[in-house]
C-alpha positions, -999 to 999 in steps of 0.1 A, spaced: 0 0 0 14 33 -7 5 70 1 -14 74 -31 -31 106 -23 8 123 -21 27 104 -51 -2 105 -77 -6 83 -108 20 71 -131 26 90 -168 23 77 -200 51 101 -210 76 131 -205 48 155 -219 22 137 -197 47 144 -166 51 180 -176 22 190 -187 -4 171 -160 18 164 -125 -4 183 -101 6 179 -63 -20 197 -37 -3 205 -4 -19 198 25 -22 224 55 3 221 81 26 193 64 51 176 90 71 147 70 75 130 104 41 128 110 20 124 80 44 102 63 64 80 88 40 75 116 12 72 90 34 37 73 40 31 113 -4 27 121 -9 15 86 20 -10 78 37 -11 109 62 -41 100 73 -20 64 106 -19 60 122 17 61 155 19 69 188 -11 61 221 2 76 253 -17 76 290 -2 84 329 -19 77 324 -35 113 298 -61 102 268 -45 121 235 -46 98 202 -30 112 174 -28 99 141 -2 112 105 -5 102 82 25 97 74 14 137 110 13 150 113 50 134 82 62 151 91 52 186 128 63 188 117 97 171 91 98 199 117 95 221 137 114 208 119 143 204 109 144 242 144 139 251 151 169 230 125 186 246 135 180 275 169 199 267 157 227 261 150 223 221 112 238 209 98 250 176 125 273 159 152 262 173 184 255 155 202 220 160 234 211 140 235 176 130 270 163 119 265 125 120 280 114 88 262 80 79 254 68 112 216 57 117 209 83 145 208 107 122 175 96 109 160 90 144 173 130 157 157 146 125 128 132 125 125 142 162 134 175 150 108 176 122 80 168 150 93 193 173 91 221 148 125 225 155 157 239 124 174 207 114 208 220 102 234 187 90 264 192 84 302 177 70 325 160 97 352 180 79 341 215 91 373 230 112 371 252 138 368 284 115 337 266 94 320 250 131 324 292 145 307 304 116 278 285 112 276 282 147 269 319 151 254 327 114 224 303 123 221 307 157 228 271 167 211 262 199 222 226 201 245 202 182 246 168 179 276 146 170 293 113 161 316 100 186 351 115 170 373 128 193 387 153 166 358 166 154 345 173 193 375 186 202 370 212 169 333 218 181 348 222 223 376 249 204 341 266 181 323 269 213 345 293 232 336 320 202 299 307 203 276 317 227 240 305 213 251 269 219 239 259 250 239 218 247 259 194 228 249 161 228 272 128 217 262 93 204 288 77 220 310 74 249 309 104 279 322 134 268 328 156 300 298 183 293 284 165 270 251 148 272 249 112 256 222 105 231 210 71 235 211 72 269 186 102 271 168 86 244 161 54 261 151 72 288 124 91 273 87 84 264 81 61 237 51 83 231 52 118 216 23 143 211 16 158 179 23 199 190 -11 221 181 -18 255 178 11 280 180 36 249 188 29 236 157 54 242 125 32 252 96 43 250 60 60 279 56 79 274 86 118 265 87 129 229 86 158 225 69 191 253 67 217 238 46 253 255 44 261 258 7 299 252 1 303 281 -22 338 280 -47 341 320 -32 336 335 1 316 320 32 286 294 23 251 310 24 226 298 44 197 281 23 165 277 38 138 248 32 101 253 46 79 219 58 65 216 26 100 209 12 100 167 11 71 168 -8 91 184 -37 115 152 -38 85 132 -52 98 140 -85 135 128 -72 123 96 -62 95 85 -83 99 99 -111 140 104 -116 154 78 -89 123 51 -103 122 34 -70 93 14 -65 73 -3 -31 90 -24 -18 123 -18 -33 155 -8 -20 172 23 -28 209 39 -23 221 73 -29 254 70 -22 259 108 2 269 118 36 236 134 56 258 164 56 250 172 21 218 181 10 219 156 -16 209 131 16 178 145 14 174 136 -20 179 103 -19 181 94 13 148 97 30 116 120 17 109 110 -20 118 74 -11 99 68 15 64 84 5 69 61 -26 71 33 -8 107 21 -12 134 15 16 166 35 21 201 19 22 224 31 43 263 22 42 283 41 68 314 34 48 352 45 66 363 54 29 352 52 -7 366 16 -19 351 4 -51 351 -32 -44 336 -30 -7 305 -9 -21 297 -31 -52 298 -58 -27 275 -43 0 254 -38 -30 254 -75 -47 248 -84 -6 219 -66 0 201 -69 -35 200 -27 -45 169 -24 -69 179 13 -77 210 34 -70 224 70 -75 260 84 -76 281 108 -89 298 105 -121 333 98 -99 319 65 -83 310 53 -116 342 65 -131 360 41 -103 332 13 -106 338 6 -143 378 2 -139 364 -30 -114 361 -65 -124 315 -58 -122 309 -94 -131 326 -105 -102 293 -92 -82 259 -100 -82 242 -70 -92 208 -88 -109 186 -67 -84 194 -37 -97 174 -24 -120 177 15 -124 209 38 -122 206 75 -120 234 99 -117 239 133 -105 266 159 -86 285 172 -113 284 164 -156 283 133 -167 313 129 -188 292 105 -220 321 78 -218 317 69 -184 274 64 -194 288 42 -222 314 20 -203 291 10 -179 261 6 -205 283 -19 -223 292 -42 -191 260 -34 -169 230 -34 -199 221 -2 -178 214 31 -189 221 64 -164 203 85 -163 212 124 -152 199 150 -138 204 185 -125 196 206 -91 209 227 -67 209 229 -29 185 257 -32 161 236 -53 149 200 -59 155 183 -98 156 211 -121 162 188 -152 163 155 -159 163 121 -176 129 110 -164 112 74 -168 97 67 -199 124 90 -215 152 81 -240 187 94 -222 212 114 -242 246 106 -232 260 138 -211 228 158 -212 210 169 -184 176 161 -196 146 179 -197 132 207 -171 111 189 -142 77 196 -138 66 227 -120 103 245 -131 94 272 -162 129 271 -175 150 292 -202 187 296 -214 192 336 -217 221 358 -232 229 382 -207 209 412 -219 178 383 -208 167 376 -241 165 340 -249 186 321 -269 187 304 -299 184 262 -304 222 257 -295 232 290 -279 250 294 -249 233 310 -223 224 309 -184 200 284 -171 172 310 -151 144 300 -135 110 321 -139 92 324 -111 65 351 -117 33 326 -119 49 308 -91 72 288 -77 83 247 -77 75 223 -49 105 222 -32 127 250 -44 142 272 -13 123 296 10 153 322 9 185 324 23 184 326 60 186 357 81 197 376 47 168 396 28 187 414 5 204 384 -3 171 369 -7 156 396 -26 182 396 -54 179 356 -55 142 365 -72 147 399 -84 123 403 -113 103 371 -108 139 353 -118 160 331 -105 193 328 -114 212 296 -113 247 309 -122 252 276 -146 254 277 -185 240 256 -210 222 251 -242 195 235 -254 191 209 -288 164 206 -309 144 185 -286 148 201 -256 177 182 -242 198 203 -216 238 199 -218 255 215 -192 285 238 -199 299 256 -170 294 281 -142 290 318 -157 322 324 -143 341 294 -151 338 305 -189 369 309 -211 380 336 -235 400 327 -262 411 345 -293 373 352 -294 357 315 -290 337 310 -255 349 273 -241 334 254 -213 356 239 -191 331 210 -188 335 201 -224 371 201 -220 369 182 -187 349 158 -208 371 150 -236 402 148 -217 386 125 -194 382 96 -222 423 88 -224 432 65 -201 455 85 -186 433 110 -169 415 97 -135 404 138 -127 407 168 -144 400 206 -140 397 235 -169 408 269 -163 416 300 -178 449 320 -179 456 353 -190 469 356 -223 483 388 -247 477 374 -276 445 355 -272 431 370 -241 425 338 -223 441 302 -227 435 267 -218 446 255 -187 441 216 -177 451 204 -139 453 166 -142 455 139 -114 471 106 -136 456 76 -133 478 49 -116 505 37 -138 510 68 -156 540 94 -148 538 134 -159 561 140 -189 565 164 -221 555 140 -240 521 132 -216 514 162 -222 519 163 -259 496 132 -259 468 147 -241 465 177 -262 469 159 -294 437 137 -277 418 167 -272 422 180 -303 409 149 -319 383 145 -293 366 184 -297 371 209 -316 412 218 -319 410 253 -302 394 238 -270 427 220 -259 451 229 -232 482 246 -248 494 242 -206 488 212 -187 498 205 -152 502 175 -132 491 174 -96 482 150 -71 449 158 -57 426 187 -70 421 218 -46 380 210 -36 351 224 -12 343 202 21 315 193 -5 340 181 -30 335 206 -57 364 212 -77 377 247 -67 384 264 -96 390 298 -80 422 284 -61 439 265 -92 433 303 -110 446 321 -80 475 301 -75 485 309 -113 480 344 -109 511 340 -80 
């Protein structure tokens, strides 16, 4: 049985989609109640939740077992102090509390705020103070506490922190005031309770430039991942799903919990020590993964396995999504899987903007199509809009309304907010174009675009040709200053292993490039490096490859 009156029918088509996807919004919308302790009355015994870590420990939670620890865990919140409002940082990696504390939060009314364990003292003191934090909430890492103990001296909001492991002296410990609480939590009325234009969610954007903004999400937010999951991810009831994210990353909430669950399909949870290829595909042949969703660098290191070495017959739908997908990584893993990706494109501020939807043929390396509820366009920078095959930036209009799902504003900041949706537009800051049947292919960031000798050049086409010689396990595009041409072609490369930097590596590459894409794309300098300069998000940091040339 699923929540049919939420998820709707199924579409014949991408125009049916588009054109007929209607969603009404009930008042007062609380995920935590109207979606996981509805499954917990209805179909108590459904499954919800399957979390496994490199120790060997597998648990698994029902829509029931979610209900009563939330329950519990939102009076033991309570009971610290924590109300409707409130701001609580979450930085709990993979680990299964996580779930169990924000759902607690959502029924409390409370500001759930997750967050990277890689935040230092600097990033903990900002966000700390920017958002007001009230209480946070860790894993049991003696570095990362000792980095929240060092934040807290400059942080005076904070009045609790709370671990979910061993004592910390003046800490409180989580399961302990968990188990202690009431299985049995009241659902708040009146003025107590969060309404749908209240805050749940603040999200830290990494940014490439200055300090991260704070991105807001209202109550009515989950109900926006639908789309995600249903209609992009193509879980079904029953299944079981995995997005492979840490919860500090709003892509979590993507594929992690809202969509999945109101369409009936259980989340997969692998609180992995490290990224290894071969422990993954394993975890995924063990556990029988019917759909699954990663960035184009997992794949990149899952095709260079041995795949038929795991029993992947479950799955039965790959998506992909975090950054372009470069079309010879969709085509390796067509050829040995018999699976298609299929991409898509959002932000932290929004939900899916565009994407490879089901019942749609997928273009390698294109974003798709725009998702329903976004009125999309590709405009020059006078606003005009341009021509089949132009360049332009993606924008977003918003003047007859706005998409389920897409942000609230940009906490404590109006003007900031303001000039997000000056003009009934939103700006995404990313360029693209568009082909003659509506396909999206991503380009770059409007100020990641090169100059040269009069030609425009994305780095991401670039990025994506260089990417197809063996040689290349990461690459990043930039521009430096040139008399002659204005601009030229920069590429940063990490080598696969097996391969050293030389003249003639470099010779090679271009010679690929030019062969690959059109000649005056390649880099005429290439340098070697070990690791690329990225956000705690794991964006590629452009700005610091182009400042440390300007030095």
């Amino acid at each position: 049985m699923l929540l049919y009156d939420y998820i709707g029918r199924d579409y014949a088509s991408y125009d049916d989609l588009k054109e007929n996807y209607h969603l009404s919004v009930p008042e007062n919308f609380n995920f935590a109640f109207d979606i996981v302790d509805r499954y917990a009355r209805e179909q108590p015994s459904k499954e919800a939740l399957v979390w496994t870590n490199d120790a060997g420990e597998d648990l698994r939670f029902t829509f029931a077992d979610l209900k009563e620890s939330s329950d519990r865990c939102a009076n033991y919140f309570s009971s610290l102090g924590i109300k409707k409002g409130d701001a609580v940082l979450l930085i709990l990696r993979r680990r299964y509390e996580f779930w169990v504390a924000l759902l607690a939060l959502h029924k409390l009314g409370a500001i759930a705020c997750p967050a990277t364990h890689l935040l230092m003292v600097h990033d903990l003191e900002y966000r700390f103070n920017a958002a007001g934090i009230k209480a946070v909430v860790t894993i049991d890492e003696s570095d990362l506490q000792d980095r929240v103990d060092e934040a807290l001296k400059k942080s005076p909001t904070v009045e609790t922190f709370v671990t979910i492991g061993k004592n910390r002296p003046g800490w409180k410990e989580f399961h302990a005031g968990v188990d202690a609480s009431s299985p049995s939590f009241v659902r708040p009325t009146g003025a107590a309770s969060a309404g749908n234009d209240d805050i749940m969610l603040l999200y830290f954007t990494s940014g490439t430039t200055g300090e991260p903004k704070m991105v807001q999400h209202n109550f009515a937010y989950p109900l926006g991942h639908i789309i995600t999951a249903k209609y992009w991810h193509n879980v079904t009831d029953g299944g079981l799903h995995l997005t492979v994210a840490e919860t500090g990353w709003a892509k979590a909430m993507w594929g992690k919990i809202y969509g999945q669950w109101i369409a009936g399909a259980a989340v997969f949870v692998y609180d992995m020590d490290a990224f290894v290829p071969e422990k993954l595909l394993q975890k995924m042949a063990d556990f029988h993964i019917t759909t699954f969703c990663a960035p184009p660098t997992i794949y990149r290191y899952m095709i260079k396995e041995d795949l038929k070495k795991y029993d992947l017959s479950a799955l039965r739908y790959c998506t992909i999504a975090g950054e372009p997908l470069n079309p010879e990584v969709y085509n390796k893993f067509l050829s040995i899987t018999g699976l298609k990706l299929f991409e898509a494109y959002g932000q932290t501020e929004l939900t899916i903007v565009l994407g490879n939807f089901t019942g749609m043929e997928p273009k390698p390396g294109s974003m798709g199509k725009p998702s329903p509820g976004y009125d999309l366009d590709i405009v020059r920078p006078d606003g005009s809009s341009c021509d089949t095959g132009e360049v332009g930036e993606i924008i977003i209009r918003i003047d007859r309304g706005r998409p389920f799902g897409m942000f609230a504003g940009y906490y404590r900041d109006e003007e900031l907010t303001a000039a997000a949706f000056a003009d009934g537009i939103y700006h995404t800051g990313d360029t693209a174009w568009r082909d003659e049947d509506g396909y999206y292919w991503f380009v770059g960031r409007t100020d990641d675009m090169i100059k040269s000798s009069g030609y425009r050049i994305g780095p991401f086409e670039v990025e994506s040709a260089l990417l197809t010689h063996p040689a290349v396990l990461e690459c990043a595009i930039t521009a430096v200053p040139d008399p002659d041409r204005g601009q030229i072609v920069k590429a940063t490369v990490v080598l696969t292993k097996g391969y050293t930097g030389s003249p003639e590596l470099v010779k090679e590459l271009q010679d690929h490039v030019k062969r690959v894409t059109a000649p005056y794309k390649y880099p005429r300098l290439v340098e070697f490096v070990t690791e690329l300069p990225k956000t705690i998000s794991g964006k590629i940091r452009r700005v610091e490859i182009r400042e440390n040339d300007q030095k």
